[in-house]
MARTITOR-689122 format. One line per field, with one value per residue (C-alpha): z, y, x; residue number from 1; residue in three letters. Coordinates in steps of 0.05 Angstrom, whole numbers. Example, Ala and Ser with C-alpha at 12.3 -4.5 7.8 and 13.67 -1.06 7.14 Angstrom:
# residues 2
w <- 156_143
v <- -90_-21
u <- 246_273
num <- 1_2
residu <- ALA_SER
//
This chain:
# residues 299
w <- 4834_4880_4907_4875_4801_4807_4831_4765_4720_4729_4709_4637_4618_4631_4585_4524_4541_4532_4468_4440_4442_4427_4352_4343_4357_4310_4255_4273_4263_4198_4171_4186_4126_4081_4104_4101_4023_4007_4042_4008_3943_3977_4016_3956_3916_3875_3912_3881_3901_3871_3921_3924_3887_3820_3807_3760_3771_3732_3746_3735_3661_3698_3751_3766_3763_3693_3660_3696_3661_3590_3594_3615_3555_3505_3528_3515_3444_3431_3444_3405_3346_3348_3305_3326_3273_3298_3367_3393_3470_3508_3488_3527_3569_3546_3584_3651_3678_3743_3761_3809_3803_3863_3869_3807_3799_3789_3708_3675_3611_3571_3510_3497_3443_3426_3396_3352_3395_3352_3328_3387_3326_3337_3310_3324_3386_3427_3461_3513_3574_3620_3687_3737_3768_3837_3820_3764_3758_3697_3674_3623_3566_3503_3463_3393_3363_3306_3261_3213_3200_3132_3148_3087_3112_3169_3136_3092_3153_3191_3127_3119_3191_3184_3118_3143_3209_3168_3130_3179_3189_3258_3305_3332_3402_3442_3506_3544_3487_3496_3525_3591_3546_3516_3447_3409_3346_3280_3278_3344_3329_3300_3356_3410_3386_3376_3449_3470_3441_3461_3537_3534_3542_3605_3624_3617_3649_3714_3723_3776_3791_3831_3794_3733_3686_3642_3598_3610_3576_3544_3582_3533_3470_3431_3367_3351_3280_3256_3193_3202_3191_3252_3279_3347_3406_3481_3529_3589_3594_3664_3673_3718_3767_3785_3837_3880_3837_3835_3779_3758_3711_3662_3614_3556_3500_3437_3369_3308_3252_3218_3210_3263_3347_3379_3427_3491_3548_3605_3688_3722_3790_3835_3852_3915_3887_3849_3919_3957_3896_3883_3807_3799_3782_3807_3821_3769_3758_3690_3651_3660_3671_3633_3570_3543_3531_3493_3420_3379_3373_3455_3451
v <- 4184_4213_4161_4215_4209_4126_4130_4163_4119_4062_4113_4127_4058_4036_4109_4072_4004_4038_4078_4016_3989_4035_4042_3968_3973_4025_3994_3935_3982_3995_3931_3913_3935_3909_3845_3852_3878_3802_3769_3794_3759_3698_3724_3741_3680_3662_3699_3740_3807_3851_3893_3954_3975_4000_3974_3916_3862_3799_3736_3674_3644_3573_3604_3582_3641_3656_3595_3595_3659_3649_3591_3636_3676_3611_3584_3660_3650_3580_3594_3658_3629_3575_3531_3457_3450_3512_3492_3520_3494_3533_3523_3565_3623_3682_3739_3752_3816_3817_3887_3905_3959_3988_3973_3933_3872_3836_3854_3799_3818_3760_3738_3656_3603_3564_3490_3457_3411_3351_3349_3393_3442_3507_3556_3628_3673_3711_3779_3786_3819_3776_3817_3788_3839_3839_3848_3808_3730_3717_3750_3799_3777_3823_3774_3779_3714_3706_3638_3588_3549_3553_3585_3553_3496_3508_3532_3469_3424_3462_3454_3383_3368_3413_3378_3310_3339_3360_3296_3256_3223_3192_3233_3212_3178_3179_3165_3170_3202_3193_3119_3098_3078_3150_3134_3181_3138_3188_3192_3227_3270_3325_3319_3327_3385_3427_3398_3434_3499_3503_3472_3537_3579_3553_3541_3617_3639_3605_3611_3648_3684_3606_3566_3526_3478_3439_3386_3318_3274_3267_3220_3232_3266_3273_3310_3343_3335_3409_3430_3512_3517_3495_3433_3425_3388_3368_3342_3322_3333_3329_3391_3378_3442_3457_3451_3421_3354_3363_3337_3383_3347_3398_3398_3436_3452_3483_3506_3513_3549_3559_3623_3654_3651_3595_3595_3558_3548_3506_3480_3452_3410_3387_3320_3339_3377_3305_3263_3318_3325_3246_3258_3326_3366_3431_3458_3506_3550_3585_3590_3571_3507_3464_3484_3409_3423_3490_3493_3536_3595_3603_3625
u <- 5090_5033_4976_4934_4964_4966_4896_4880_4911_4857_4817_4855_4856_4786_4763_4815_4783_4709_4733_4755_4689_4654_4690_4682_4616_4611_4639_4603_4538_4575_4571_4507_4475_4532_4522_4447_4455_4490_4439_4381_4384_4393_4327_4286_4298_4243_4190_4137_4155_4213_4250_4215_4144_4163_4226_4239_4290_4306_4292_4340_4312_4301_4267_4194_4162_4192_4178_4101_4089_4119_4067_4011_4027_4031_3965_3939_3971_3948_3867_3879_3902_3849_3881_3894_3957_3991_4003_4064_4101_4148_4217_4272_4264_4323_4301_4244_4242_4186_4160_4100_4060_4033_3959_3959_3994_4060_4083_4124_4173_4195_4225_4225_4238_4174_4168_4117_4077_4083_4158_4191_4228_4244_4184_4208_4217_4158_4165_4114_4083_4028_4006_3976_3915_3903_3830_3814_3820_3857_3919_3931_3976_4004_4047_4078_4120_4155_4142_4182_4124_4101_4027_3993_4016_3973_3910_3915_3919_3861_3819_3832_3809_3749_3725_3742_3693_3643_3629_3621_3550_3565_3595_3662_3674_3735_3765_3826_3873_3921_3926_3957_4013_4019_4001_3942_3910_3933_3852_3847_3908_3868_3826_3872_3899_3831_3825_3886_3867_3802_3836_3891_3829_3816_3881_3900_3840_3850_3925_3956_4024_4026_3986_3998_3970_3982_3934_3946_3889_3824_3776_3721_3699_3642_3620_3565_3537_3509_3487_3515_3590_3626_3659_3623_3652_3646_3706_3718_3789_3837_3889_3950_3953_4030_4055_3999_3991_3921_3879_3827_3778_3742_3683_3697_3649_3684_3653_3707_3709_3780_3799_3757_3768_3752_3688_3695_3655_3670_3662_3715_3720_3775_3789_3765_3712_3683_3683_3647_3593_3587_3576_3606_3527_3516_3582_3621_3679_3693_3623_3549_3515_3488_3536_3533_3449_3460_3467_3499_3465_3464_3544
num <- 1_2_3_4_5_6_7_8_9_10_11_12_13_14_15_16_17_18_19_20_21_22_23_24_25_26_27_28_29_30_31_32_33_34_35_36_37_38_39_40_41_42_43_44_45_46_47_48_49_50_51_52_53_54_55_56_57_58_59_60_61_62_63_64_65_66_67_68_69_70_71_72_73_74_75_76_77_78_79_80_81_82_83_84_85_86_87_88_89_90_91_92_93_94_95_96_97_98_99_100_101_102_103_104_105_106_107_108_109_110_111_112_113_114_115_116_117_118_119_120_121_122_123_124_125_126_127_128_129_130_131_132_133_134_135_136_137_138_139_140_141_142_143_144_145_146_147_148_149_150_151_152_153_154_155_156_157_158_159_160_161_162_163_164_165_166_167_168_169_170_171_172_173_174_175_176_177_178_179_180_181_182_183_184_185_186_187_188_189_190_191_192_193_194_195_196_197_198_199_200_201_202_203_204_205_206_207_208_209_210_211_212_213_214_215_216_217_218_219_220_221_222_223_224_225_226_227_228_229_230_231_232_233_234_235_236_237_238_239_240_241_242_243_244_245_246_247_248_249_250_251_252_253_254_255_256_257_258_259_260_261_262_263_264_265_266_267_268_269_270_271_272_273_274_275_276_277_278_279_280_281_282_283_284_285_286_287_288_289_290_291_292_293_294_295_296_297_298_299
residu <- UNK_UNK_UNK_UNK_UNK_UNK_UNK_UNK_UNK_UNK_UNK_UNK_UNK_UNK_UNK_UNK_UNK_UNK_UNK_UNK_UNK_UNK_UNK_UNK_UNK_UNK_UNK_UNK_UNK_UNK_UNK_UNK_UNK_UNK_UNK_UNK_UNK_UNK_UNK_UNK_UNK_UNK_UNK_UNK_UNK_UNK_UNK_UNK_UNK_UNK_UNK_UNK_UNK_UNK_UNK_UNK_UNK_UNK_UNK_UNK_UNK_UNK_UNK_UNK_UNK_UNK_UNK_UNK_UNK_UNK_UNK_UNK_UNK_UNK_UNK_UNK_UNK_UNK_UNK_UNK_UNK_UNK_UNK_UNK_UNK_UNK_UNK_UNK_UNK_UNK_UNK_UNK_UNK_UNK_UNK_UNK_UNK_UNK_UNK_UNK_UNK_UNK_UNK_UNK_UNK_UNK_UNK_UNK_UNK_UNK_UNK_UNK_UNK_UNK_UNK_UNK_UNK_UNK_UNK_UNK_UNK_UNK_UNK_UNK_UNK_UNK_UNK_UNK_UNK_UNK_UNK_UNK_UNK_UNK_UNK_UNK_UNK_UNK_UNK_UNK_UNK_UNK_UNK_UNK_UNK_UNK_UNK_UNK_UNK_UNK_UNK_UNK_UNK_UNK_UNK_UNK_UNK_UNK_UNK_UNK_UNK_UNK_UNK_UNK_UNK_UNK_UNK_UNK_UNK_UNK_UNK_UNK_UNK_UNK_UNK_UNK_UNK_UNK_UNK_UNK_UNK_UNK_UNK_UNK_UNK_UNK_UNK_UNK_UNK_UNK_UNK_UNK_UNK_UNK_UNK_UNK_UNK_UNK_UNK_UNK_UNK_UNK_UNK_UNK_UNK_UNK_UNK_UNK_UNK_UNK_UNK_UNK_UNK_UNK_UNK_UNK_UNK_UNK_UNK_UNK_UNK_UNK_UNK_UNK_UNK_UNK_UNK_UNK_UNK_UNK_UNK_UNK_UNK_UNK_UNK_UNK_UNK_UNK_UNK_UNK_UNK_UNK_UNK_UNK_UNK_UNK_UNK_UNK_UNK_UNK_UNK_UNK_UNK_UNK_UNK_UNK_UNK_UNK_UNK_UNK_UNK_UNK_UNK_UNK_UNK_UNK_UNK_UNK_UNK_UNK_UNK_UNK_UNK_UNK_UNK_UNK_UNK_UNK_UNK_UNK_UNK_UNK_UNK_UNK_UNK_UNK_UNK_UNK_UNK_UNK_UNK_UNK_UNK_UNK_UNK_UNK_UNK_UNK_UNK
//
């Protein structure tokens, strides 16, 4: 063999080495977005966002976001139905679909169990949609629910409390319901409940595609004795916001009537919110000031 062919030969295999390497990096190139498709699930988890505008996915049915907004839509149900005795609780989430709309919103679809508040029995199934704008505070909620409760039942319960209301010549007291012990006198039971349904208003109103809340106690209540037709009451009630901890005490005025929608007005401050202001005065989310002073006929 010539010097001139051996010299040459160098020259072969470093062109295979360099081809070699050049296909693996190729299909290394090639794999690349295979492994990035596995990963992404992992990536998206629990997060807000689907994976591209317009497209739904589901969401795991013990997911956070799932469960946050089947609530949204119960408290939407609960003030709705204004009724203290047909208070329902979320039972089991079977089905979350998320969706965004581009330049709208995130879109929820859900179907859930729901429980009766006092007994924790199964009450029927709820098909629902709650959307939460990008330009408006509160979220918008289309729900429909199926119900085993026996609904005169209900209106007999409602009545009773409302006649029981409207009798009374001294208006009814109350604080901390329940007690630090958990337990609600039967005579407060009533009012507890109309406390929670008139609370779900404001409870749907300021929840977020993050924010939660649920009602954790009444530090006061009062009634006020009227001669029209309504039951008339003021709270001051503490919401547990999910998941920052935070204790958001609320005054709550609500005027009853059954068989017609609740009317609710309220402020609500921080825990924060209360040390800053010393006694709370002057500072308001929700609806105006000075609701506690107003009568009736101001609604």
């Amino acid at each position: 063999m010539s010097k001139r062919m051996r010299s040459r030969l160098p020259t072969r295999s470093t062109s295979s080495a360099r081809h070699r390497c050049s296909m693996q990096g190729r299909s290394a190139a090639r794999l690349g977005p295979l492994l990035l498709l596995l990963l992404l699930p992992v990536a998206w988890g629990e997060g807000p966002s689907p994976p591209r505008a317009g497209a739904g996915r589901e969401l795991q049915v013990s997911s956070r976001l799932a469960g946050q907004a089947a609530r949204v839509a119960l408290h939407y149900l609960n003030y709705r139905l204004g009724s203290p005795s047909a208070l329902r609780l979320l039972g089991q989430v079977r089905k979350a679909t998320l969706k965004t709309i581009p330049g709208i919103g995130h879109k929820y679809y859900l179907q859930f169990t729901t429980e009766d508040y006092k007994i924790s029995q199964n009450v029927g199934t709820c098909l629902a949609t709650v959307l939460y704008l990008k330009r408006k505070p509160r979220p918008a909620v289309n729900i429909n629910c199926t119900s085993t409760k026996d609904q005169k039942q209900i209106q007999e319960d409602d009545l009773s409390f409302y006649k029981k209301m409207k009798q009374q010549t001294k208006p009814i007291i109350g604080n901390d319901i329940p007690d630090s012990y958990g337990n609600i006198e039967p005579a407060f039971e009533p009012v507890w409940a109309l406390a929670i349904a008139g609370s779900s208003y404001v409870m749907w109103e300021k929840s977020t595609e993050n924010l939660g809340y649920f009602m954790a106690q009444v530090k006061h209540v009062k009634q006020w004795i009227t001669k029209d037709d309504a039951v008339d009451f003021d709270y001051s009630v503490v919401l547990h916001e999910i998941p920052t901890q935070e204790m958001i005490s609320c005054h709550i005025r609500i005027i009853w009537t059954p068989g017609h929608p609740l009317r609710v007005k309220y402020f609500c401050l921080s825990e924060n919110q209360w040390l800053e202001s010393g006694e709370g005065s002057g500072t308001e989310t929700g609806s105006t000031s000075g609701i506690f002073n107003e009568r009736e006929a101001n609604f």
